[in-house]
TORKOL-4160 file (C-alpha; in steps of 0.2 Angstrom, whole numbers, padded with zeros to 4 digits, m for minus):
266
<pt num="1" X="0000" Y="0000" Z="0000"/>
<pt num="2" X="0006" Y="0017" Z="m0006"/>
<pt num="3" X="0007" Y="0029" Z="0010"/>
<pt num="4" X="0005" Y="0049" Z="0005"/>
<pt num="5" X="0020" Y="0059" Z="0014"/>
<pt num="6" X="0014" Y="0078" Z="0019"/>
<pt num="7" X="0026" Y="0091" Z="0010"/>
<pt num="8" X="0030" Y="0103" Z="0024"/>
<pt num="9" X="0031" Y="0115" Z="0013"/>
<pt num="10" X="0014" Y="0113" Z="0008"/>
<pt num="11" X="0002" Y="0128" Z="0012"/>
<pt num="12" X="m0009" Y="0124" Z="0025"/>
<pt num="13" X="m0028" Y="0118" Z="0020"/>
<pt num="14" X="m0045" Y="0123" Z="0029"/>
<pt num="15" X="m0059" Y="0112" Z="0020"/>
<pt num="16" X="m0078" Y="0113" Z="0022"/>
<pt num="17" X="m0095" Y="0106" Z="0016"/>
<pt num="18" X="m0112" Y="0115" Z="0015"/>
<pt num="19" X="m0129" Y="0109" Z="0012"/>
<pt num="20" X="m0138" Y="0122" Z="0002"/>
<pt num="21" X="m0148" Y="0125" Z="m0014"/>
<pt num="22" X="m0151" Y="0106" Z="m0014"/>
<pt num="23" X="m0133" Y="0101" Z="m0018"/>
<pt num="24" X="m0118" Y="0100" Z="m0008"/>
<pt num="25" X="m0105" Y="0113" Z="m0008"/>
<pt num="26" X="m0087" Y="0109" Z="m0004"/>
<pt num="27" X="m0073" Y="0122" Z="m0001"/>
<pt num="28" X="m0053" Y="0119" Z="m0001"/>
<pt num="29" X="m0043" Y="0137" Z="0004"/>
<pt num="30" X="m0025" Y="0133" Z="0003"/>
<pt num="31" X="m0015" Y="0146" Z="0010"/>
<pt num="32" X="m0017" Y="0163" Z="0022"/>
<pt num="33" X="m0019" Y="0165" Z="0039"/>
<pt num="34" X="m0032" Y="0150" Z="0044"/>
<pt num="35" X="m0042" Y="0161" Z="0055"/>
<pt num="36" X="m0045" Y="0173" Z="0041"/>
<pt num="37" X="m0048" Y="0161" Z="0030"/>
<pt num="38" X="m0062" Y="0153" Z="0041"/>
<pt num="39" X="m0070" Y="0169" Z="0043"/>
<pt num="40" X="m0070" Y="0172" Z="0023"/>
<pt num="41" X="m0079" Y="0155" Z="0024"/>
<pt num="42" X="m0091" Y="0159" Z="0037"/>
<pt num="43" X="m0096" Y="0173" Z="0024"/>
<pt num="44" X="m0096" Y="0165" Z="0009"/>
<pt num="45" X="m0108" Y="0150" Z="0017"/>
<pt num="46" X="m0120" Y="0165" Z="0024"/>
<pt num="47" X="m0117" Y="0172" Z="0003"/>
<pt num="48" X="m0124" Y="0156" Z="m0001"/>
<pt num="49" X="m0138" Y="0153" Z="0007"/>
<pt num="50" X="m0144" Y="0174" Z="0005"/>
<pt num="51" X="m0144" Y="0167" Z="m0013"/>
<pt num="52" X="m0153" Y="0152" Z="m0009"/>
<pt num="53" X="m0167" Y="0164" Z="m0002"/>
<pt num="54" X="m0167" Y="0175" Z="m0014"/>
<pt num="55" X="m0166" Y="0166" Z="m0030"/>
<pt num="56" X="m0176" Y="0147" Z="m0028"/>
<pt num="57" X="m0190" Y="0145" Z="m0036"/>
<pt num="58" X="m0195" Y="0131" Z="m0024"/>
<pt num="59" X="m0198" Y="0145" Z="m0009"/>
<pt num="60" X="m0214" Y="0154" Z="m0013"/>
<pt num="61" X="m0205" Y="0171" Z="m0002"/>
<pt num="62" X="m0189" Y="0171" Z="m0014"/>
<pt num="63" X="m0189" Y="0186" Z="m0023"/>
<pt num="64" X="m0186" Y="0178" Z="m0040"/>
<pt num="65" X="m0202" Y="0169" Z="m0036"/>
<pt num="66" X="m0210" Y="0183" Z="m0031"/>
<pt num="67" X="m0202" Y="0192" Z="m0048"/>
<pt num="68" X="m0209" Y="0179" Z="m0060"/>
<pt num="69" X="m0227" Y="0181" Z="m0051"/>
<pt num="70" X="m0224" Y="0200" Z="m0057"/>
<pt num="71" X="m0231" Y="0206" Z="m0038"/>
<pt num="72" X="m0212" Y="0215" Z="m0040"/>
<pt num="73" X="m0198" Y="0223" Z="m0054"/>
<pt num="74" X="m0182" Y="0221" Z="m0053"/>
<pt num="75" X="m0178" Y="0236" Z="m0043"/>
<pt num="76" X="m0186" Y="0231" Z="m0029"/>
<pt num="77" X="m0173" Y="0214" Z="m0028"/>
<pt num="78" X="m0157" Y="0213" Z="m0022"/>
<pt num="79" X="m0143" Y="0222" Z="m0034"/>
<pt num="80" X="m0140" Y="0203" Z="m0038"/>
<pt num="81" X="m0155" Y="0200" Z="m0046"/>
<pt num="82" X="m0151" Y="0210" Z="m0058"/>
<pt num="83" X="m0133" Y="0204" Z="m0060"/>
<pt num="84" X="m0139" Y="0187" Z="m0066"/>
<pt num="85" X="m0151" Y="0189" Z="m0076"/>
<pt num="86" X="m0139" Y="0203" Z="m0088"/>
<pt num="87" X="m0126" Y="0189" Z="m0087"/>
<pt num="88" X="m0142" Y="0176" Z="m0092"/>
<pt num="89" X="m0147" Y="0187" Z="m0105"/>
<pt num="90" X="m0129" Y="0187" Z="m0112"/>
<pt num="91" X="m0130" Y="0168" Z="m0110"/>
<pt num="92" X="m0145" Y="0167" Z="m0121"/>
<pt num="93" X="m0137" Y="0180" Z="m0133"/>
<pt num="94" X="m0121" Y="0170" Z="m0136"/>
<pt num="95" X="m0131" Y="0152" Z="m0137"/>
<pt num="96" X="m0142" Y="0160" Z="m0150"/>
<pt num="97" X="m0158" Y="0155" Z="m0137"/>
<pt num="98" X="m0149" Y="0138" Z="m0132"/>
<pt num="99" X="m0149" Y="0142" Z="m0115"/>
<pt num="100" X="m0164" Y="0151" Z="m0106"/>
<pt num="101" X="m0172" Y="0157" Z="m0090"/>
<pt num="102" X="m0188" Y="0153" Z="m0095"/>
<pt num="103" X="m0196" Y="0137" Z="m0088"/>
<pt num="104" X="m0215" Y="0133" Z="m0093"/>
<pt num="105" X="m0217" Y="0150" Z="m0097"/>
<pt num="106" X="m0210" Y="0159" Z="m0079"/>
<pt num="107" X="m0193" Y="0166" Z="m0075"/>
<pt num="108" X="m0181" Y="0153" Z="m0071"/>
<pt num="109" X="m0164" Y="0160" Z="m0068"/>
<pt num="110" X="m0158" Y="0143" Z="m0057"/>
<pt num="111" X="m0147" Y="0138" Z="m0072"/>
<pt num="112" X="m0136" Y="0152" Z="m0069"/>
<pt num="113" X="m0137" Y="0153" Z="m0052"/>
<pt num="114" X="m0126" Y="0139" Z="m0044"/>
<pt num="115" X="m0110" Y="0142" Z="m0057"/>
<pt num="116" X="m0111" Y="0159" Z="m0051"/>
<pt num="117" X="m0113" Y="0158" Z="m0034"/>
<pt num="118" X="m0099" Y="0145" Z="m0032"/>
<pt num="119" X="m0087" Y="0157" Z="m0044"/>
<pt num="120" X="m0090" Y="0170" Z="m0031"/>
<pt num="121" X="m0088" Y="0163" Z="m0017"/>
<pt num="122" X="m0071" Y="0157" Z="m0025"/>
<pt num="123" X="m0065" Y="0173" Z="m0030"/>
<pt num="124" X="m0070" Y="0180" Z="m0012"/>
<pt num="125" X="m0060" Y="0167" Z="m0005"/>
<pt num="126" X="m0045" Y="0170" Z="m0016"/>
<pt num="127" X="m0043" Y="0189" Z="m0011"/>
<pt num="128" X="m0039" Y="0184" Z="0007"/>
<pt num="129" X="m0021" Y="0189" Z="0010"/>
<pt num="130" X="m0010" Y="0174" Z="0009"/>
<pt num="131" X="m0021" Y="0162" Z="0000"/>
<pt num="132" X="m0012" Y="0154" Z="m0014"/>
<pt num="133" X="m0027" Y="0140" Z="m0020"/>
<pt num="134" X="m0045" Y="0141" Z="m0019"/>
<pt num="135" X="m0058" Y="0125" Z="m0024"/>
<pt num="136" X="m0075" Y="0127" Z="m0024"/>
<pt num="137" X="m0086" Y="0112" Z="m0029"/>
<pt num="138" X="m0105" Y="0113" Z="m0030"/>
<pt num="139" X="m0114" Y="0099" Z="m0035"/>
<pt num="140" X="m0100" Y="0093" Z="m0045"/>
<pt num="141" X="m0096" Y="0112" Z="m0053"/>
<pt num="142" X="m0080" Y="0116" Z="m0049"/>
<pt num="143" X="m0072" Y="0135" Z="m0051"/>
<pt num="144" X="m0052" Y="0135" Z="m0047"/>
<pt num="145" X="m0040" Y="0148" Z="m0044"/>
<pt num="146" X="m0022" Y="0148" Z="m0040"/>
<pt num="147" X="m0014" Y="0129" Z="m0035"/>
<pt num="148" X="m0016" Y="0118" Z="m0018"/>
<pt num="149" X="0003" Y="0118" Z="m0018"/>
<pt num="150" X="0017" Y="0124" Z="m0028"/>
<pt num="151" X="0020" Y="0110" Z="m0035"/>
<pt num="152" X="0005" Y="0100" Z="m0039"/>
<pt num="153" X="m0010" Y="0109" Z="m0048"/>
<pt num="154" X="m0029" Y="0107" Z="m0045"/>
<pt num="155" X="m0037" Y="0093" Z="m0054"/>
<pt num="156" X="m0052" Y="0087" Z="m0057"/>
<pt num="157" X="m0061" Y="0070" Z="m0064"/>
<pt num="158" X="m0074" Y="0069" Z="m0075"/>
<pt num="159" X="m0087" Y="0054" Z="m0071"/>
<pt num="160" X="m0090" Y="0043" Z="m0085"/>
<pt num="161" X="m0111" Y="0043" Z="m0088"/>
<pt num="162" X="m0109" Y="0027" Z="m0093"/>
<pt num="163" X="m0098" Y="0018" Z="m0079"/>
<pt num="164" X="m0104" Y="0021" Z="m0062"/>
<pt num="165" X="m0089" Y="0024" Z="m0052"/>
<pt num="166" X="m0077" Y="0027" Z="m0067"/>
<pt num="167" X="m0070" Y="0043" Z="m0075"/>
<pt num="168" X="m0069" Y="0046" Z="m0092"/>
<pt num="169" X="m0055" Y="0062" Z="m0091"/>
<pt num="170" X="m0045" Y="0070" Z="m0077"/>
<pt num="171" X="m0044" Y="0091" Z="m0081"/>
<pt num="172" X="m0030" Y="0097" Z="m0076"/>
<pt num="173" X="m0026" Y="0115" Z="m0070"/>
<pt num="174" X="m0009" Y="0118" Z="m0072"/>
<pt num="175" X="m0001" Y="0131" Z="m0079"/>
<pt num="176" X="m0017" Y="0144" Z="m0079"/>
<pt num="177" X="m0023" Y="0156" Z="m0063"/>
<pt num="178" X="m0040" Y="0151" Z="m0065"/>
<pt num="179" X="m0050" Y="0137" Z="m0071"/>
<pt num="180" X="m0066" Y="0128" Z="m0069"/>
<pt num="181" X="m0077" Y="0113" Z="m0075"/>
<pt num="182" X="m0094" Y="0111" Z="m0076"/>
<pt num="183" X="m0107" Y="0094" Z="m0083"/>
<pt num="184" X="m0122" Y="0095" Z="m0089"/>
<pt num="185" X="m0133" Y="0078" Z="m0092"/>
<pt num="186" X="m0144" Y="0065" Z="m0089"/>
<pt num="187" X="m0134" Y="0054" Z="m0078"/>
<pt num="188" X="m0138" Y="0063" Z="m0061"/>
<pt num="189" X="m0153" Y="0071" Z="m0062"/>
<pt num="190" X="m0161" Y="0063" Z="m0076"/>
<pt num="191" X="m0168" Y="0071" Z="m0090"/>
<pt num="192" X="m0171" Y="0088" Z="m0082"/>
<pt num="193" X="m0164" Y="0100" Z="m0095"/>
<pt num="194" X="m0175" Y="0107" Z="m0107"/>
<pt num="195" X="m0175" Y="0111" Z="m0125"/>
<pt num="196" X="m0179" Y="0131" Z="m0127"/>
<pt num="197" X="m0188" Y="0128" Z="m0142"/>
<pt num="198" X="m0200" Y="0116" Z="m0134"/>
<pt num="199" X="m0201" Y="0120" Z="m0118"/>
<pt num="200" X="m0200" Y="0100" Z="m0117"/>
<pt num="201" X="m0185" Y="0089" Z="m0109"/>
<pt num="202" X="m0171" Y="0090" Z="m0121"/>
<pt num="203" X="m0171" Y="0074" Z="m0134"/>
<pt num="204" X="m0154" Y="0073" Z="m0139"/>
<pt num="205" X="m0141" Y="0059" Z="m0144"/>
<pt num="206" X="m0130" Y="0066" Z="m0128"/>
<pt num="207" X="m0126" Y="0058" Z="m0110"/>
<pt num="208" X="m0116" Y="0071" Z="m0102"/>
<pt num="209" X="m0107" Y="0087" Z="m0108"/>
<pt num="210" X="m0092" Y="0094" Z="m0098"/>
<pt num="211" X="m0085" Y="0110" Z="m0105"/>
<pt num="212" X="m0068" Y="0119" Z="m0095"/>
<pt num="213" X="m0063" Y="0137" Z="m0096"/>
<pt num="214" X="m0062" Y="0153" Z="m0083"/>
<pt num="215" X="m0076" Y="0157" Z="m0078"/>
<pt num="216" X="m0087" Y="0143" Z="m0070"/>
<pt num="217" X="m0104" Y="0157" Z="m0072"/>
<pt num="218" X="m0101" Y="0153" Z="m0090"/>
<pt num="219" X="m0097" Y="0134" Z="m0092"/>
<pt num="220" X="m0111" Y="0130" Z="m0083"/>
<pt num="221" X="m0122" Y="0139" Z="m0097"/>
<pt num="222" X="m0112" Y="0132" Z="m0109"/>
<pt num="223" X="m0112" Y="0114" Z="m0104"/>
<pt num="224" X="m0132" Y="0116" Z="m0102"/>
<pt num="225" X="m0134" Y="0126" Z="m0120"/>
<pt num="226" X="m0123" Y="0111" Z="m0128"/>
<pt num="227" X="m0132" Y="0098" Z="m0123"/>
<pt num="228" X="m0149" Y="0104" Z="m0130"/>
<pt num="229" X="m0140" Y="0106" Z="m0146"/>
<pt num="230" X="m0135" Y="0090" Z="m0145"/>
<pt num="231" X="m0117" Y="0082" Z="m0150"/>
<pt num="232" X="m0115" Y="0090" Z="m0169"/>
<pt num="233" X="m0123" Y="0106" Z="m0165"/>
<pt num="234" X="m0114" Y="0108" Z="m0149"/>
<pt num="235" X="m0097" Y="0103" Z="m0153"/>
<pt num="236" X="m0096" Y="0115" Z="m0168"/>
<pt num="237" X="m0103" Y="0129" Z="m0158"/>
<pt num="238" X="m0090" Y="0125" Z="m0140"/>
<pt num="239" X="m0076" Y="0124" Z="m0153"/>
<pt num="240" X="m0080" Y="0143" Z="m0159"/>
<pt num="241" X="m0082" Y="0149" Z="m0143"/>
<pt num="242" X="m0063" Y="0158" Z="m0137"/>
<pt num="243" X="m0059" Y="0150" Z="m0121"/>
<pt num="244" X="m0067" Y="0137" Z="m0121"/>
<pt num="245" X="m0066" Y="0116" Z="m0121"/>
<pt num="246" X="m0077" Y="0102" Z="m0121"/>
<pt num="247" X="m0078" Y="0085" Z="m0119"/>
<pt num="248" X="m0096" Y="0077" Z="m0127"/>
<pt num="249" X="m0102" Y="0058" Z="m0122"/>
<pt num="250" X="m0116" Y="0052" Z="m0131"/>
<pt num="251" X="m0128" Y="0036" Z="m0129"/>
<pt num="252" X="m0120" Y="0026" Z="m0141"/>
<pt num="253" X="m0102" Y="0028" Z="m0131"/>
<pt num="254" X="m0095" Y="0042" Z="m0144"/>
<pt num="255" X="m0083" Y="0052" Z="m0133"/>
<pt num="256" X="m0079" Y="0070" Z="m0145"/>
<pt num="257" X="m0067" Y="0084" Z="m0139"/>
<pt num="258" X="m0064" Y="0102" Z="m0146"/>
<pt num="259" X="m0049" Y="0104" Z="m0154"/>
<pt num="260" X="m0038" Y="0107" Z="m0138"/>
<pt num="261" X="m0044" Y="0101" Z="m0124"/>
<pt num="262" X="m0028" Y="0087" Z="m0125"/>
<pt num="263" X="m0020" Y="0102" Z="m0115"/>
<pt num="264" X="m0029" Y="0102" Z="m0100"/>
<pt num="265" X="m0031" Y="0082" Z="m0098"/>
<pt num="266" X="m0019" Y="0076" Z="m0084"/>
């Protein structure tokens, strides 16, 4: 049995998992003071659970709830209301209607929301002082910044839709200040993403769709967007976008990658 050895010069790690928004979020800070690391963490759990009230459509109170029932405008929300849905509306914009915040007719900004929540909280994280390596994971969503030590960069498996308990790729960070990974598919959740054009579940010859760059607010739209497009539509359109990789499984065990995704496996 392989035993792991602790590098002491490795920066010291505070972890942390939160329920909320349905999903599990889970935290990594490498680096900085761990006192004022913990209290950055303390404020970005309260962040996520002011976005929880604020934004689900499941609590009748929420004021996106309360938005799409039209008893209130934007400007009576929470400056972050209207954050997300300008960066939505861009979503939609770029995807050419592919991605939407419309669900059975009513505003539905909650494929949006956990991305950007968890790229926040990240980047809070990241301005602590002494912080060289910040991992936030929710639900499978990862957004990354720096490394966890200076020799070893963050990584991140890939679960293969077809295999339970296998991967089909390890994303690699290395070399780039900031990355993150987000899936889209049926595997988890079933089929709960919807075609735009139908308002119906999404028919498509895709299992999964895992698209890596930056910003995790935007792969997360962009994994969703691709996999209603299905795997031809949605690998030419990933491949035009600057930034931006992808890797596409679809039913019949297809596995289809833009152009440089080679770059981050590892």
């Amino acid at each position: 049995m392989a035993e792991t050895v602790a590098d002491p010069e490795a920066p010291a790690a505070v972890r942390h998992a939160e329920e909320v928004m349905g999903t599990v979020f889970s935290f990594d800070v490498r680096g900085g003071d761990p006192d004022a690391v913990r209290a950055a963490l303390g404020e970005a759990v309260a962040g996520l659970h002011r976005v929880d009230e604020v934004f689900s459509t499941y609590r009748e109170d929420s004021q996106v709830s309360r938005l799409a029932r039209e008893e209130i405008g934007v400007g009576d929300c929470d400056p972050e209301v209207a954050e997300v849905l300008g960066l939505a509306a861009e979503a939609e914009r770029v995807s050419d209607g592919w991605f939407s915040t419309r669900y059975r007719g009513l505003l539905d900004p909650t494929g949006i929301v956990k991305g950007w929540s968890a790229e926040r909280a990240a980047r809070a994280l990241a301005r602590v002082p002494g912080v060289s390596g910040v991992s936030v994971n929710g639900g499978g969503d990862v957004q990354m910044t720096g490394a966890p030590e200076p020799t070893r960069a963050w990584r991140v498996g890939i679960a293969d839709p077809l295999r339970p308990g296998g991967l089909a790729a390890v994303i690699s960070a290395a070399g780039v200040a900031e990355l993150a990974v987000a899936t889209s598919g049926t595997a988890e959740r079933g089929a709960h993403i919807v075609d735009p054009r139908t308002g119906k579940s999404a028919v498509t010859d895709l299992v999964a769709v895992t698209v890596v760059g930056p910003r995790l607010t935007w792969a997360d739209c962009w994994a969703t967007a691709a996999f209603a497009m299905g795997s031809r539509a949605g690998l030419a359109w990933l491949e035009a976008l600057p930034g931006v990789e992808a890797l596409l499984i679809t039913a019949g065990d297809e596995v289809r990658c833009t152009g440089g995704l080679a770059a981050r496996l590892g």
